[in-house]
N, C-alpha and C positions, 0 to 999 in steps of 0.2 A: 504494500500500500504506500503510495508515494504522499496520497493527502496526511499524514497521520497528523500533522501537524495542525489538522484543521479541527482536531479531535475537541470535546469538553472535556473537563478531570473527572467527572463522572464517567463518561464514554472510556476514556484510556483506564479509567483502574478497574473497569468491569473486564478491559480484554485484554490487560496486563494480568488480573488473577486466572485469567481462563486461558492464562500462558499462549494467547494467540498474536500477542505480539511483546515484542521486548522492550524494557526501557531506553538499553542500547538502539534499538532503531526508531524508536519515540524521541529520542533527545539529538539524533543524526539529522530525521527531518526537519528539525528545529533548525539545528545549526545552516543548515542547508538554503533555509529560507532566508534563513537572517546574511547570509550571504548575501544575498540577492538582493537586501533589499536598503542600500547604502542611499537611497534618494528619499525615505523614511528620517532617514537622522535620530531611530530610535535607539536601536542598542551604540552605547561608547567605550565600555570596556567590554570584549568578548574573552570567555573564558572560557575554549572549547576542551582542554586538556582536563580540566576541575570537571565539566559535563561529563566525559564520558567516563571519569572515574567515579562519580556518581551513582554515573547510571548501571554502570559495571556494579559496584557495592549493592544500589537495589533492586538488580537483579537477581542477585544468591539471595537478598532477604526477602524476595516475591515468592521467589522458590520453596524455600524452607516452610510457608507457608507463615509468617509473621508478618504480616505488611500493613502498616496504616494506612490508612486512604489516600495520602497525598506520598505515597512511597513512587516513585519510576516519575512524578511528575515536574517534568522543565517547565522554570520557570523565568521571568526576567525579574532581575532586582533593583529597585530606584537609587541613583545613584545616591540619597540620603542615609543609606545603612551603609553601615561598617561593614566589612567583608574584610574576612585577614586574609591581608597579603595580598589584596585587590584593589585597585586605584577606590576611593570612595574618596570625590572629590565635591558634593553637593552641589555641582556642575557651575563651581566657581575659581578662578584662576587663584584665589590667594591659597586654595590647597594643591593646587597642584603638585604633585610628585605623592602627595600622601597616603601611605598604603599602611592601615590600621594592622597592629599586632594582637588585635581580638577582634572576636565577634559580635555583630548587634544581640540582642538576646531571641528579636521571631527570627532574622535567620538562623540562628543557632536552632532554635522551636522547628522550623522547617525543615532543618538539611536532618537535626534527629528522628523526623518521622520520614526520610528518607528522597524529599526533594531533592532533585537538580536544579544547579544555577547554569544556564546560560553565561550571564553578563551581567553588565550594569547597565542601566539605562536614563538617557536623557531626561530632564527634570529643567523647572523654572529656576537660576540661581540661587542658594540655599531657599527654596518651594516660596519665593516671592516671585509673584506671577499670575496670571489668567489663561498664558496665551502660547508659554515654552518659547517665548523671545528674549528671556534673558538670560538663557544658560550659553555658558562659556563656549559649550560647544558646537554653537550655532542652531539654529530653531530645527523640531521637530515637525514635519507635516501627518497633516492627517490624511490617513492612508482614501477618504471619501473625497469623490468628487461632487462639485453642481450644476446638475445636468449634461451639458457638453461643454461645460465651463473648466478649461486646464489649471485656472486659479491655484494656489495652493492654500490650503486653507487650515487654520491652527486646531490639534486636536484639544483644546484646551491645556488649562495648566495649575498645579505646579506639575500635576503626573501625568504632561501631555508623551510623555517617552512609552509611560506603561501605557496608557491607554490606546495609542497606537499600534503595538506591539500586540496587544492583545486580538484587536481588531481587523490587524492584518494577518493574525493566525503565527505570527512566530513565535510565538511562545503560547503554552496554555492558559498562563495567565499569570499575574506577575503583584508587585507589593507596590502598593501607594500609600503616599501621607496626606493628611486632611488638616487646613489648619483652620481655613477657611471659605470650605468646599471644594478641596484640590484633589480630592476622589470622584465626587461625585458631578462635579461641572464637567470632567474631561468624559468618563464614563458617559455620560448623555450625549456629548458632543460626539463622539466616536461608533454608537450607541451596542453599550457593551453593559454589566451589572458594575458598580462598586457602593463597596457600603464603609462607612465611616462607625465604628462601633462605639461604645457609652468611653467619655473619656477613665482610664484607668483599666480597661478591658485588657488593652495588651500594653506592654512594655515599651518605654518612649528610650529604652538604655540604649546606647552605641546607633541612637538616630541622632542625626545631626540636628541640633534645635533649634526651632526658628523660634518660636514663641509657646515655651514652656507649659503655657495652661491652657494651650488649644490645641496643640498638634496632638493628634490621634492616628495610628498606624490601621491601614485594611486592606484585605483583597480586591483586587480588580478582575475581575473572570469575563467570560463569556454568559454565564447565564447565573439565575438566583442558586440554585442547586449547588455550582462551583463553589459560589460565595459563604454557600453554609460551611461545605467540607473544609475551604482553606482557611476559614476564618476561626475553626476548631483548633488546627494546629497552630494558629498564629497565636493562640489567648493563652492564659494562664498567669497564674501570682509572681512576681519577680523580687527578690527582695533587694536588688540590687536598683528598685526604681519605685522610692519612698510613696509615689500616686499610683502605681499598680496595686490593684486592689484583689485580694484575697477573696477569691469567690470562686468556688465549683465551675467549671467549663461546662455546658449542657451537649449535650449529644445535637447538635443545628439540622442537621440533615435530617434525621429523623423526627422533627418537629413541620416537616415543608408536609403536610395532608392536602394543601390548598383549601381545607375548610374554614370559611370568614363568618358563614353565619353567627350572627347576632352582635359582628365585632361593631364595634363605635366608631365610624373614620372622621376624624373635625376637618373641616373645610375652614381654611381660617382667609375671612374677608379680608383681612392688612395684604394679600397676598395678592390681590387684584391691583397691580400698577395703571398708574396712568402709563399712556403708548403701549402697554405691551402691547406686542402683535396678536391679531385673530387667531393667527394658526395656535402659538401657546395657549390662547383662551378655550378654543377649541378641545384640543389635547387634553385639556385639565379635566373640562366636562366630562369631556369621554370615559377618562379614566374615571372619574367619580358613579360616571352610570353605570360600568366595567363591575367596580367592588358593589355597586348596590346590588343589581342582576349576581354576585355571588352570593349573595344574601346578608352583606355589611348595612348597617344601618348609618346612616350617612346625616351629619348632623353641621349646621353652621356654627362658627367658633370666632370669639375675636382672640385677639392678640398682641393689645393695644400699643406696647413699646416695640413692637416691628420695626417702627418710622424710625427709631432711633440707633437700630442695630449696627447700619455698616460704619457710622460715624463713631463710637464706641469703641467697632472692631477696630477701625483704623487708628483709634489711639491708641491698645491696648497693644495688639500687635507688633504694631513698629516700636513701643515702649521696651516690648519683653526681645524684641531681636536686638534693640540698642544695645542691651546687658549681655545678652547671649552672644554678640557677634564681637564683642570687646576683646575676647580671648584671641581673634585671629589678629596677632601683631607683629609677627615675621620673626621671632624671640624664638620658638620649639619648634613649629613644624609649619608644612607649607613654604610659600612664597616668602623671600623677603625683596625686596627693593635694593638697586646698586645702590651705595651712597657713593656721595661723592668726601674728600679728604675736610676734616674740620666737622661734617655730620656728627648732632649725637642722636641720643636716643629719642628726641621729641622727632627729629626729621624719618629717623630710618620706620618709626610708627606712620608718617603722613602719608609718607612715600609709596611704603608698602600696602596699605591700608586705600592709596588711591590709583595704584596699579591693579591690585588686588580686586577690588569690589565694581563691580559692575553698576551702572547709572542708578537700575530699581533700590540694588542694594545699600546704595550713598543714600538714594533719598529716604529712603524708610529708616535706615540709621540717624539721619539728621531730623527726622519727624520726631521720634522715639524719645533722642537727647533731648530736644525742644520739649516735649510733656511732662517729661522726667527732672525737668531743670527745675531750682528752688523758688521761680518766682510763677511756674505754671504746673508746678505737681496737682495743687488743690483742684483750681480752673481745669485742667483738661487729665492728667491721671484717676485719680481721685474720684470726679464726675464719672467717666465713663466706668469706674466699677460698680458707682451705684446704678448706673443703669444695664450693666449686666448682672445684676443681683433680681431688679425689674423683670427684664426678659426671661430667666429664667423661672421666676415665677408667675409671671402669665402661662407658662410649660407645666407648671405647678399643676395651678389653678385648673387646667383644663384636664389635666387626665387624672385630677381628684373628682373632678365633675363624668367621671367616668368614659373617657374619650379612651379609644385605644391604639390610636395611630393617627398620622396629620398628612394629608394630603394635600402635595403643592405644587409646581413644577419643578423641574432641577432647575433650568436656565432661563434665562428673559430673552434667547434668540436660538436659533441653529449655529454650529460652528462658523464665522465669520475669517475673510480671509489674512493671510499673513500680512502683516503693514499694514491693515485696515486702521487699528489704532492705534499703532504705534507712535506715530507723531501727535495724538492726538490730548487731548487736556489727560492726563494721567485717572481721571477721576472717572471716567466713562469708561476706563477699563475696569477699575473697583466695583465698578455697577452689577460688572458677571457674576459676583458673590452675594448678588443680594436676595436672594430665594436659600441661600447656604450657609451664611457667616450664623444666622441664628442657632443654629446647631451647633456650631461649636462655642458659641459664649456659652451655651447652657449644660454645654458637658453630653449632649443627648445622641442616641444612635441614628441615623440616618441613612438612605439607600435611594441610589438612580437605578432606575429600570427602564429600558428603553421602551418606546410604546405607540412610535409611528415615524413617516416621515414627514416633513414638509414638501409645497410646490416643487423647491426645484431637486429632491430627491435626499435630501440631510435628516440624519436622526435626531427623534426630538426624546428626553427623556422626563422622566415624572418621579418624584421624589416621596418619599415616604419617612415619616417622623415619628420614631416608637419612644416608648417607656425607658428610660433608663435600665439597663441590664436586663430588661427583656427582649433582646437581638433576634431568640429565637422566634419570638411570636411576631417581630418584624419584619423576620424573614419570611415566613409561612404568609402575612399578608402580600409582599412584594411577589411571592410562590404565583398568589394568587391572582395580581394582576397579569403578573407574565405569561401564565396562562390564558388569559382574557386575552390580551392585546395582541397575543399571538406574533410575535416582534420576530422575523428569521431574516430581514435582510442581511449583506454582507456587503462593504465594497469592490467593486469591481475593479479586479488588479491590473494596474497601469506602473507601477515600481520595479 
């Protein structure tokens, strides 16, 4: 079979256990593709030698009859996780050369239940981004086109690398980070599953941090099923990462029955923008009549500090990368800056620090220091925690009111082309997060499912909004639209 690579991780581990195909030729066809497909911009570090001794290792333990579910399955990895002994540069030049002597802790979770890595893959400069235009290593296309439009077009961002990747089938499916919606914006745009799970679910150790109280690690798959199985090995207690939270792992997969009746789904009104487009208003609908016809009881919901969400994010955000990116100063590892004779240490910081960082990444550092400073902590730090204290309890408030899932769309457009905004006011690309960012102030699980096309043939996706630590019963509702909407496009390959 020359497709394998087209395979889901449900599909390859049903015919990996029934020894009808190998992992060694499961992770060949991988590689094979990812050859081929250098006009992607997805995969940046390849690591075909680690693949096939991988796949070699879980093959004797296919054999032996011991195999977790996600055992023989290639995968791509963002290039935000640590990989020993593997470029993990968070696709910015101030690390360049840096190859960790540990492991992130889900890869480590992943390669023990007997995943393969491919590689590392393209990402927005340490996951600031909408769009995968500001990684070091030049932008990521998405593998879809519009209609007979050559355009190239962004598969979203910061994990426009996985989600590419995904979606053009070279890998089965791969790790993304969420900080604020950079699973699930790219995931729609691509139109592939990712789901961002409760913050604390899985371990944030040996990922490179943008902003410590939002970034959440998840699977990016092909369908909601994947998402259950890789999102089982990725979870678990970490004691090595003080907000990884001590909680049983539930069996995911075995919770997807697709039955909704009598679930609660809140429709929440703040979600209806001015401009949005028909076709999203459309979509939403749909999807809302979707989960009703499965028998969800379908309820309107407000959500009143909505309005305030992305101005919030964008203080908190770039507050907590200010602190977090302070470490990269050309003193241990990574990049430093030539200096020239007479330089001290204030210059070889500047130097470095302005070779180093990419435009997004100066300016979100310079927003950050600015909140953070003593005469604007109160005014704009401060403020914007009380109003992510708000937000999350509008979240409260409504699935105390018995709601059991929020439905809303992932994106406020279809994938939009490369340079489309790039030049444009910085703030209209922030826009792409505005259906997303509220999930992560409030720590909540979330999932994009794709669920139709638009006119000119782009996937649109639909988002879904669970319970804190109930993923499973997230996932079985998202089980349930995916069934509905019946989503089976692919791109049509021109790479």
């Amino acid at each position: 079979m020359s497709d394998l690579n087209a395979l889901t991780i449900a599909e390859a581990r049903d015919k990996l256990r029934a020894k009808e195909i190998s992992s060694a030729e499961l992770t060949d066809a991988c590689l094979n593709a990812i050859e081929g497909s250098g006009a992607l911009n997805a995969f940046v570090h390849n690591t075909p030698e680690l693949a096939r001794e991988q796949a070699a290792a879980a093959d004797v333990r296919i054999a032996s009859g011991d195999a977790p579910a996600m055992c023989g399955i290639p995968l791509g990895i963002k290039d935000l996780f640590c990989t020993k002994g593997v470029p993990s540069q968070a696709a910015s030049a101030i690390l360049d050369g840096f190859k960790p002597e540990y492991e992130s802790t889900i890869t480590q979770n992943l390669f023990d239940a007997g995943s393969v890595m491919l590689g590392k893959l393209n990402m927005d400069e340490f996951a600031m981004g909408s769009s995968n235009e500001t990684s070091t290593y030049g932008d990521v296309v998405n593998p879809w086109r519009r209609g007979n439009d050559d355009a190239a077009l962004t598969p979203g961002g910061s994990s426009g690398g996985s989600a590419s990747a995904v979606a053009a089938d070279l890998c089965l499916a791969a790790t993304g980070t969420d900080t604020g919606g950079s699973i699930r914006q790219p995931a729609a745009f691509v139109g592939i599953t990712g789901i961002k799970p409760t913050y604390g679910r899985c371990s944030r150790w040996g990922v490179v941090a943008f902003a410590s109280s939002l970034d959440q690690a998840g699977p990016m798959t092909k369908t909601v099923r994947d998402s259950a199985i890789m999102l089982e090995a990725m979870c678990g207690h970490d004691p090595k990462d003080s907000t990884s939270a001590d909680l049983a792992v539930p069996d995911f997969e075995a919770m997807l029955t697709g039955d909704i009746k009598g679930k609660v789904i809140g429709i929440p009104k703040e979600y209806r923008m001015d401009g949005m487009p028909g076709e999203i208003e459309q979509l939403w609908a749909d999807g809302t009549a979707m989960l009703k016809e499965a028998g969800a009881d379908i309820r309107d919901i407000s959500l009143p500090h909505t309005k305030y969400a992305l101005p919030a994010y964008y203080v908190i955000a770039p507050a907590e990368a200010s602190s977090n990116l302070a470490r990269y100063d050309g003193v241990r590892y990574g990049h430093r800056a030539t200096l020239e004779q007479g330089d001290g240490i204030t210059e070889m910081y500047e130097k470095t620090r302005a070779e180093g960082f990419g435009a997004e990444v100066q300016r979100r550092v310079m927003i950050g220091t600015y909140v953070l400073s003593a005469g604007f902590y109160d005014a704009y730090y401060n403020r914007a925690r009380k109003v992510r204290t708000l937000i999350k309890k509008d979240f409260e408030d409504v699935f105390a009111a018995g709601v059991d899932a929020i439905l809303t769309p992932a994106t406020p457009s279809a994938a939009f082309g490369l340079g489309e905004m790039a030049n444009a006011d910085p703030v209209q690309m922030y826009l792409n997060d505005v259906f997303t960012v509220t999930v992560n102030l409030a720590g909540l699980p979330g999932i994009a499912v794709p669920a139709g096309l638009d006119k000119q043939g782009l996937p649109l996706g639909l988002q879904l909004i669970g319970r804190p630590w109930e993923e499973g019963d997230l996932l079985n509702t998202a089980y349930a639209l995916e069934q509905a909407a019946g989503f089976v496009a692919k791109p049509t390959k021109w790479w």
